[in-house]
C-alpha positions as a printed Julia matrix, in Angstrom:
96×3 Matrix{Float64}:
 41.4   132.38  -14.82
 37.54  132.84  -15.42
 36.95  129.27  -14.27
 38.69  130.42  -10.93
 36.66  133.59  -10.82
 33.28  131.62  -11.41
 33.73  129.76   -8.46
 34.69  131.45   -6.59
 32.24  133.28   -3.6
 30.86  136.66   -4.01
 32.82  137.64   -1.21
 35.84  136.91   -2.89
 37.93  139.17   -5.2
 40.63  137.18   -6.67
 41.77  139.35   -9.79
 45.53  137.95   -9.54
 46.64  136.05  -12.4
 50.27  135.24  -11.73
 49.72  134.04   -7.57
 45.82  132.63   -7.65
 44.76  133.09   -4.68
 41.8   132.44   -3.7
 40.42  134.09   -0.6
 40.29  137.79   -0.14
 42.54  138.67    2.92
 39.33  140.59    4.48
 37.05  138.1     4.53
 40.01  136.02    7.18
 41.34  138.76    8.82
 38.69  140.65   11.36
 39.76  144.23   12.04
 38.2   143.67   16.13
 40.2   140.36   16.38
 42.77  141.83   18.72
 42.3   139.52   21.99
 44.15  136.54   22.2
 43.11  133.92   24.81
 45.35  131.3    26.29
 44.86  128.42   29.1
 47.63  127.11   30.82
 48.14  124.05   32.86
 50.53  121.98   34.63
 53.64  122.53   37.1
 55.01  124.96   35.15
 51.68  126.74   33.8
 52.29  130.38   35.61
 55.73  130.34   34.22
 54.6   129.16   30.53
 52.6   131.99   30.86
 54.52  134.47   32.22
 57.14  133.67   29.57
 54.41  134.09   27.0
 53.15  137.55   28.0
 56.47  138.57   28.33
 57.45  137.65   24.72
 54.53  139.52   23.79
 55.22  142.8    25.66
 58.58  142.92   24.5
 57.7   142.22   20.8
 54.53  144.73   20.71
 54.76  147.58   22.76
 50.69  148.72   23.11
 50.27  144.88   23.93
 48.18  144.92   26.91
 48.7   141.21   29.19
 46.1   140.39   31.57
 47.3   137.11   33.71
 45.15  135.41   36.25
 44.58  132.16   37.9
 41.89  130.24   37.84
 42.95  127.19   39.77
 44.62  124.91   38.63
 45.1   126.47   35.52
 46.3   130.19   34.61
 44.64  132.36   31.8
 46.7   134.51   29.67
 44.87  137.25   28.11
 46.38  139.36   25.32
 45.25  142.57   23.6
 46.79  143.51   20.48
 47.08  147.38   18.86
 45.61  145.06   15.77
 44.52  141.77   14.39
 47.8   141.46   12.28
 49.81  141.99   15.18
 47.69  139.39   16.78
 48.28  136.91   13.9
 52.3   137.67   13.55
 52.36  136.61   17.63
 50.26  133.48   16.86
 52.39  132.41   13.86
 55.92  133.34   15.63
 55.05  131.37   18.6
 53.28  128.58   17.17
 49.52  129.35   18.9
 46.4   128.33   17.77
């Protein structure tokens, strides 16, 4: 364990024994990351989209979905009450 906590950055405060972890949650997660930013293109790229935003309204109600198109491709805007909402979307949906 003290080899683990020598290396480790200054930023980091790994004090866990049993799971040994190594990066402090806060220094990954940004409390202001809340907007998620998707481009869509194709035949089908409104509908991706639309299917998208709609997931995410219906999963998160204070989700606020901003779609436009920028031809030929449509942007898909998302705003998130928080970042961890923001990450559960990503993960559940396989985004980037």
């Amino acid at each position: 364990m003290k080899s683990i906590k020598e290396a480790q950055s200054d930023l980091v405060n790994d004090t866990c024994a049993e799971c040994g972890s190594f990066v402090d949650i806060g220094t990954v997660v940004e409390e202001s990351d809340v907007l998620l930013h998707l481009q869509f293109s194709g035949k089908t790229a409104k509908e991706d989209a639309q299917t998208l935003a709609d997931k995410a309204s219906a999963r998160f109600a204070d989700a606020v979905v901003t779609l436009t198109e920028k031809a030929p491709n449509w942007l898909l805007d998302i705003e998130f009450g928080c970042s961890a909402e923001k990450m559960i979307f990503q993960l559940e949906n396989s985004l980037p």
